[in-house]
N, C-alpha and C positions, 0 to 999 in steps of 0.2 A: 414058771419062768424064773431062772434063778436072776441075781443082781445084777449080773454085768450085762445081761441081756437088755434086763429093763433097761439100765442107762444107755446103753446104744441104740435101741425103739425109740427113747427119748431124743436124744441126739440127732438121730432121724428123722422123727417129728418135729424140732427146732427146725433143722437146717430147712424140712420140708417147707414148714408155715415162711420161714425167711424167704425161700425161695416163691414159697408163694405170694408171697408180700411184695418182693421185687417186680414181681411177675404181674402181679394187680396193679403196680404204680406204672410199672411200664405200659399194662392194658389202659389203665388209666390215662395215662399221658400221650397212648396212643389214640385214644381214645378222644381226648380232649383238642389235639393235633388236629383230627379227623374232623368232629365240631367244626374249628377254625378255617379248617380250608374247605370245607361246605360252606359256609359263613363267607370265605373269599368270594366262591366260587359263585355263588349264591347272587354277593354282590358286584362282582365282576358281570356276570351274566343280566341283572337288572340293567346295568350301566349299558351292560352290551346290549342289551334290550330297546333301554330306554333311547340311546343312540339310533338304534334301526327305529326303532320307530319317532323318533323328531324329524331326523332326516325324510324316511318315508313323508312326515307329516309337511316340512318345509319343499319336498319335491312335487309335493301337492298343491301348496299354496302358490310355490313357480310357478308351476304348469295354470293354479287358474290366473296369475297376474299375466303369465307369457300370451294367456290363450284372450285375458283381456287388451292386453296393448295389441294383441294382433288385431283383434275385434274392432279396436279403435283406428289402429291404423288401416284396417281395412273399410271402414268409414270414411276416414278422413280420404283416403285415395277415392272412393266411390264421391265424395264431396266435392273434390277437387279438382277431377277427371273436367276435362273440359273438353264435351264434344263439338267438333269443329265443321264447320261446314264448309262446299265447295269457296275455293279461292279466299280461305281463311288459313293466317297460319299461326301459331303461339312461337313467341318469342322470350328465350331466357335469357335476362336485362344484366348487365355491368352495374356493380354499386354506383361509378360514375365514367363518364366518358372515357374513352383512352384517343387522348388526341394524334392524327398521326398526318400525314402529307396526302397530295394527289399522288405522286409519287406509287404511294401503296396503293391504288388503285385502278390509276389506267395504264394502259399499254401506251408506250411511249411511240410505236408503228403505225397503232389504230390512229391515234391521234393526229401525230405528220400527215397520213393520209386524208383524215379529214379534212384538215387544216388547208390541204395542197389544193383538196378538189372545192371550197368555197369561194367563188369570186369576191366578195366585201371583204373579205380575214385577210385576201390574198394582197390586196389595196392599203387595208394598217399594217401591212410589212411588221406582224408578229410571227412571235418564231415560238414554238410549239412547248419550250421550257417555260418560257413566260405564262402563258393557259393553264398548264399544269401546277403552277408553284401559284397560281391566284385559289386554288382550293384548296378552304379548311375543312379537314377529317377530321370527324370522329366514330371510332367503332364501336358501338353504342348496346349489343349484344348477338346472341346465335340464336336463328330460328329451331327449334326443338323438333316440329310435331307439320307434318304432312307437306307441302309442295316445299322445297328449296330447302328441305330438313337439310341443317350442319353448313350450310351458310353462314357468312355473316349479313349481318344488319347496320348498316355504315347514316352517320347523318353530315351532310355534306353542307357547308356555306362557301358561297362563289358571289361576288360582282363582276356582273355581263359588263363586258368591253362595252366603251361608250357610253354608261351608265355612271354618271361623275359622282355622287355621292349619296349613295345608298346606305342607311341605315341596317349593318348587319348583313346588307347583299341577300341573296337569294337563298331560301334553305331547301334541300331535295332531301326525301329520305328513301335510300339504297341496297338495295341486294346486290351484293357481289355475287355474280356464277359464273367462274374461272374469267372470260375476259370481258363479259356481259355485264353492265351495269344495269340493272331492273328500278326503274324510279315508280315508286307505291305513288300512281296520282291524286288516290286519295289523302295524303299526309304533304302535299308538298306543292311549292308557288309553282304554278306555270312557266317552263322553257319557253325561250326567244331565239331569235336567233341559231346559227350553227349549234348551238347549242344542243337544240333539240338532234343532232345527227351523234353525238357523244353517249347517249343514253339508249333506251328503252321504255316506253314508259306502258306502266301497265296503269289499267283505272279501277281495277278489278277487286284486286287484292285487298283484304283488309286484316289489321291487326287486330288481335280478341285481347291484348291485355296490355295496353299501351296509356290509355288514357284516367288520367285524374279524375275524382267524382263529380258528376254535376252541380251536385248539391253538397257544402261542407259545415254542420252543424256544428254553432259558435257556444260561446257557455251563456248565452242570453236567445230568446225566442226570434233574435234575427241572425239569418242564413245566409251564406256566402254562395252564390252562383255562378257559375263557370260562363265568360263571357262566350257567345257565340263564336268570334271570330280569334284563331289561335293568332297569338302574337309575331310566330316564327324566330326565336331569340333561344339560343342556350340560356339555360340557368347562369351560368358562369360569365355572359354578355352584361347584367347588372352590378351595378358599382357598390360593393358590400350592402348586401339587404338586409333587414332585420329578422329577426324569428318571434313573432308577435303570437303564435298561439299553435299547438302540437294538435292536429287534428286527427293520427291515429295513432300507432303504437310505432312507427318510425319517422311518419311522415309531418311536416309545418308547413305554416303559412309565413310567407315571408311581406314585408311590406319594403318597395324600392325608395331608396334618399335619393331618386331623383325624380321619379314621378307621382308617386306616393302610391301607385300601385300596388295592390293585393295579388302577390304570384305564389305561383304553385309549382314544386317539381314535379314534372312527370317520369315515367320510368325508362324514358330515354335518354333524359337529362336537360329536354328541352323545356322551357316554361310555359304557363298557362295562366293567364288574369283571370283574376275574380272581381265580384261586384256584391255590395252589401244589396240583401233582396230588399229593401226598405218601398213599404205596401203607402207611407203618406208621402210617397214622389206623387201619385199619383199620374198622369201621362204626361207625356211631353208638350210643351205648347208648341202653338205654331210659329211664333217666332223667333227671330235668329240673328242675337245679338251679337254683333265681332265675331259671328262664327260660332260661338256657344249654342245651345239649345234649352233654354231654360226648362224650370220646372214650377206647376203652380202648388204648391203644397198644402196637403192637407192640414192645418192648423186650426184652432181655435185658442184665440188670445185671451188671456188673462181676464180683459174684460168681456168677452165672452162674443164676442165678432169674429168671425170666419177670414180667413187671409185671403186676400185677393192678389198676392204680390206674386211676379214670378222670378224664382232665384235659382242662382246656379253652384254648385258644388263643387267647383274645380277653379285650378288656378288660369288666370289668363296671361301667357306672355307674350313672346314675341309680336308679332302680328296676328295676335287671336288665339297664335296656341295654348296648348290645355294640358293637363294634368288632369292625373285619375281624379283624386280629390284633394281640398286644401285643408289642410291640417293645421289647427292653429296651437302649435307650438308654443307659444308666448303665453297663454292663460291658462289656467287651474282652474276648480269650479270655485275657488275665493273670490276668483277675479269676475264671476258671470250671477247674473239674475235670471229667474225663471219667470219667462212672459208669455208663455202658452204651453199648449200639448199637442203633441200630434195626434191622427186620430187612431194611431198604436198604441195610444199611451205612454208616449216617451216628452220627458220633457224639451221643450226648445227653450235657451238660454240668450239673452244679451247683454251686451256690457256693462258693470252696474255704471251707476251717475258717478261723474265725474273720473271715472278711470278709461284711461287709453283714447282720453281727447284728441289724441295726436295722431292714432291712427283713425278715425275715423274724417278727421282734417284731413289726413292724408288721400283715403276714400274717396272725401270730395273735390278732392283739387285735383285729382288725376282722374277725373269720371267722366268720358263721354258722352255729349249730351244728345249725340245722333248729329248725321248727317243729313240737309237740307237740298234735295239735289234740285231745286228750282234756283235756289240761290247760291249755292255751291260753298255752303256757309256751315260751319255748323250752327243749332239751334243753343238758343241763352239757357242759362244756368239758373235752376234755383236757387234760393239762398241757403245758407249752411242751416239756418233753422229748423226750418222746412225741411231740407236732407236729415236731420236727425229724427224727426218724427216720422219718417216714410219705414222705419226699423229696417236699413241699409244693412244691417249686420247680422246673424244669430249664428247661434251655435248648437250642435246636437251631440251626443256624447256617444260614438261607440261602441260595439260589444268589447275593446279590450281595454274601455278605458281614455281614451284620446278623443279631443275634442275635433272635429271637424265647420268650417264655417260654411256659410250661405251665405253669397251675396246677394241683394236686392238687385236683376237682372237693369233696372234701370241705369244704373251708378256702375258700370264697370268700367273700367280705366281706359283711357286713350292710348292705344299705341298704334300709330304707325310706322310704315313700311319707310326707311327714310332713302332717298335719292335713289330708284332703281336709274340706270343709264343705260341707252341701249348705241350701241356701235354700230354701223355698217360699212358689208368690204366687199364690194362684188369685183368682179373680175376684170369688170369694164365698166366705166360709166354706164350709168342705168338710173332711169327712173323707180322710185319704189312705193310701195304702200307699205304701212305698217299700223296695226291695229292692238292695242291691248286692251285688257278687261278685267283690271282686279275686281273685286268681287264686293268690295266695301266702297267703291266711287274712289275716283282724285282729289286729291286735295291742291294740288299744284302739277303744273304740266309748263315745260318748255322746247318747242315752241305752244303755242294754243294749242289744242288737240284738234278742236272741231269736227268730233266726228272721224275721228283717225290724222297719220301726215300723212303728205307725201311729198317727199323729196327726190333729189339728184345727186345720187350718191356716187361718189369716186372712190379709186381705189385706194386711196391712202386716208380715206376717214370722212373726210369732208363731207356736207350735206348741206344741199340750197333748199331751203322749204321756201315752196312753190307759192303758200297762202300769205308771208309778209313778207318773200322776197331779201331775205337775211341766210348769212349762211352759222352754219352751227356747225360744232363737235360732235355732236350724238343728240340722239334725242331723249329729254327727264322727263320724269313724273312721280309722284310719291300719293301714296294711297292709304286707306283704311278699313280696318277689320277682315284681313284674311284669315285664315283659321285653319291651322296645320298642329299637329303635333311635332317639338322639338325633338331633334333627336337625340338620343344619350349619351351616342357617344361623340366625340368630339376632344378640343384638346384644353388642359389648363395651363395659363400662361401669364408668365409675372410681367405687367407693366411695362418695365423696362424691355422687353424683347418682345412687344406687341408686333414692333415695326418689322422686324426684321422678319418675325412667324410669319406676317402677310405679304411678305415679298416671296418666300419661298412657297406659299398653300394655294397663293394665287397664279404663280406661276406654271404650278405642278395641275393646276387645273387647265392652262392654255392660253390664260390673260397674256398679252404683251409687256414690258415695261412701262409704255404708255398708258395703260390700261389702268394696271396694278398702284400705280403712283398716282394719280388721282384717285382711286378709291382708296388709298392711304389718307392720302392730303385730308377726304372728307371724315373719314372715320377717328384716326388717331386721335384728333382732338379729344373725342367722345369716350374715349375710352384711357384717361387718366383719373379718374377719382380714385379707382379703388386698385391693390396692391395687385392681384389677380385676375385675372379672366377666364371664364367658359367659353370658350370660343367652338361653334359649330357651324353646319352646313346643311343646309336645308335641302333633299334630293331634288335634283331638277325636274324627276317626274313629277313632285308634288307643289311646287313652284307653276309649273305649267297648269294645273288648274286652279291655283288660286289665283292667280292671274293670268289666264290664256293670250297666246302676242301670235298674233296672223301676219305673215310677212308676204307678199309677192311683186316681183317674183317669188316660187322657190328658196331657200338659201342649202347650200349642200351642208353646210354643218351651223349647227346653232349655240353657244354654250352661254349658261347663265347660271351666273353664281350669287347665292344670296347667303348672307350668313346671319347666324343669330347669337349675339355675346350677354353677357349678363355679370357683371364686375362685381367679386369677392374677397371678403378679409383675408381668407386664409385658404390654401389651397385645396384643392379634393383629389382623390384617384379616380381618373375616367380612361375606358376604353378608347384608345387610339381609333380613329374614324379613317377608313380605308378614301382614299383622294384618287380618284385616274386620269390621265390625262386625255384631252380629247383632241385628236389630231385637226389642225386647222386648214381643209381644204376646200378647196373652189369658192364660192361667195360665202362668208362666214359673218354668223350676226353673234356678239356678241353682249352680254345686258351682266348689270353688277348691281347690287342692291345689300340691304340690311333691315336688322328690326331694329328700330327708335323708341326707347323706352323712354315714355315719360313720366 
């Protein structure tokens, strides 16, 4: 191979090896490229991986959480499910009432009608708007679950015509079914009158989820019990109540400022009293002081003797009335000694030495020493010494904390019934009898009672009693210890405008001017000390048995009004107390009275 060859072989060979060197870097770099995006690809595909399978793994854990809330909820509805029996139905409740008219509930045609076809309704020449606009609605929730399903549930308050002063009026609880009113007889006061022609009433039916617990467990081992008999009162009928203790996860216990009542909402919105279950009341005795009912208590005194005493837990006012229980306000346990246990093991407290002299002064100057009915007297007084030793006073402390007292049943306050007056108007001269019966004896009577009067009564008032031969206005008496509960509602009133309030409440009740102005004359005095007044009205149904009045003849209408006041610093918020008027016709006996607080 000559020279030039070689060099061009070589040449050759250069370029070859260069080209194979480019060729290697490129395989190379293609090479290492290749690595990389295997490497992407690689982790791309983990991630893509790892994604399908979290997901997978969280659509897993859904499904056992979804499959457990169903599990749950399908317990909770198997829990819940409330099987209902014939003339049972479930009701779902309103947070609270929706108050609305009669209006929204009767037929204004059914009613005329009725109205037309009663002969007494037809006689009080009312008129059919009137009836209707006396009822308070409330639509109180919808029945859910089997008879009268998608109804409503209505809680109705009415005062029956002729019925002067009713506390709260009558309460009915209502099914509306289009123009059918259904009254549930089990939840509701007995119809009077036309009354009963405006309704339905079934006795049958009952609600499965209406009522409050029987039993409402306090933070101490004593239990709140649901009283037997329902009060028939809205929640909203009490004068701002307190909230003294959260018994479940929505629901309280309230105590009322004006009875001192333990109430409960129920799920209608109607109220329900409770009572502390306290195991050393031990039973009730047999006596029945001013109407109270004492109790002998289980104690054992300090020095180590059993209580023989029997006391009472409530307040006494008017003529005997009562309060749930008396709450004593005014002491701390700074202020008390511990002078026995009951046999719960709670301590009983009394006032220590020398604090609160002045109520217990007070105690004994207003204490009733009893009635003497052979002498007509009452019986002497022990000395204040001797009242202090007899432990007139104690006190028991609460599960929320608040003291409550006990009076010694002997030592409870004197109040009488002051001046009842009775009127008579018949239609013609007529001779009459007349008999009453308060329940605590006379204290005073004009003329002599003897055993009832009888007079010669005229149509303009007058009365010749037959037994001293004098003629009289009316005939008095004033009495002691009836025993009513006051009522709550009622009106508060400054002093200054006493007079004028009992011209106008006595009037709207059917007193005459004559009437009214003597019972001003005797009362207004009585009633200046203090800036305020509570002034109420005692229903004449419960009037009538604390002191029953037998008249005969007959009288076609009778109306008697008693009221109960109680003068205060400073004003309160109370429920306006519904007034009717009672039409005065044919022989009409009239009677007016009060409570005498002493």
């Amino acid at each position: 191979m000559n020279e030039q060859n070689l060099n061009e072989l070589n040449t050759h060979l250069e370029q070859k090896d260069s080209m194979n060197s480019t060729v290697g870097k490129k395989k190379n770099l293609i090479n290492y490229l290749l690595v990389f995006v295997i490497l992407l690809l690689f982790m791309g595909n983990a991630g893509a991986f790892y994604y399908i399978f979290k997901n997978s793994q969280n659509k897993k854990i859904n499904q056992i959480i979804n499959e457990e809330i169903n599990n749950q909820e399908s317990d909770t509805t198997t829990t819940e499910e409330i099987i209902l029996k014939d003339d049972e139905i479930l009701v779902e409740w309103f947070d609270w009432p929706v108050k609305q008219t009669g209006w929204d509930i009767f037929n204004h045609t059914v009613v005329q009608k009725i109205l037309e076809s009663d002969s007494e309704f037809q006689s009080l020449k009312l008129e059919v708007n009137n009836i209707i606009n006396d009822f308070d609605v409330y639509k109180v929730g919808t029945i859910t679950k089997e008879e009268y399903q998608g109804n409503d549930l209505y809680v109705i308050l009415f005062l029956p015509v002729n019925d002067m002063a009713i506390s709260g009026g009558t309460m009915l609880r209502v099914i509306k079914n289009n123009d059918d009113l259904i009254v549930l007889g089990k939840y509701s006061e007995e119809l009077s009158m036309f009354y009963k022609k405006l309704f339905i009433v079934n006795d049958n039916i009952s609600i499965v989820n209406l009522e409050t617990p029987d039993i409402i467990n306090t933070p101490s081992s004593i239990n709140l019990v649901k009283n037997q008999t329902e009060p028939y009162k809205m929640m909203d009928s009490y004068a701002n109540p307190k909230k003294i203790f959260q018994y479940d996860d929505k629901n309280y216990v309230y105590i009322d400022n004006m009875t001192s009542c333990l109430i409960v909402k129920a799920n209608d919105g109607t109220a329900r009293e409770y009572s502390f279950n306290l195991q050393f009341l031990g039973q009730k005795t047999k006596s029945d002081v001013s109407g109270v009912v004492p109790y002998k208590l289980d104690i054992t005194w300090s020095d180590g003797t059993k209580n023989n005493n029997e006391y009472t837990l409530s307040v006494v006012s008017g003529c005997g009335g009562t309060t749930c229980y008396a709450y004593a306000d005014y002491v701390t346990e700074n202020d008390l000694r511990e002078i026995g246990k009951t046999s719960t093991g709670d301590s009983i407290y009394a006032l220590r030495d020398n604090n609160f002299q002045s109520k217990l002064k007070s105690m004994y100057d207003s204490y009733y020493p009893g009635y003497d009915p052979a002498t007509q007297k009452p019986y002497e007084k022990i000395s204040f010494e001797e009242f202090v030793t007899q432990k007139p006073l104690i006190f028991w402390k609460d599960p929320f904390g608040q003291f409550i007292e006990f009076k010694n049943a002997k030592y409870l306050p004197a109040v009488e019934c002051g001046k009842p007056v009775i009127y008579l108007y018949p239609t013609k001269t007529t001779d009459i009898s007349v008999k009453v019966f308060p329940t605590g004896g006379f204290t005073i009577t004009e003329p002599a009672y003897n055993d009832g009067w009888f007079v010669k009564a005229h149509t303009d008032g007058t009365l010749y009693n037959y037994n001293d031969k004098n003629t009289y206005p009316y005939l008095f008496w004033e009495g002691h210890g009836m025993n009513y509960k006051r009522p709550e509602q009622g009106f508060v009133v400054a002093k200054s405008d006493v007079k004028k309030f009992l011209e106008e409440k006595l009037a709207k009740f059917g007193l005459i001017e004559k009437e009214y102005s003597e019972f001003i004359e005797f009362w207004l005095p009585k009633m200046q000390d203090k800036n305020y007044y509570f002034i109420t009205f005692v229903p004449q149904e419960q009037f009538d048995k604390l002191a029953p009045l037998f008249v005969s003849p007959k009288p076609d209408t009778i109306i008697r009004v008693f009221m109960d006041f109680e003068g205060m610093d400073n004003p309160i918020s109370v429920k306006p107390q519904i007034i009717k008027t009672t039409p005065r016709i044919g022989f009409t006996v009239v009677e007016w009275g009060g409570a005498l607080h002493k």
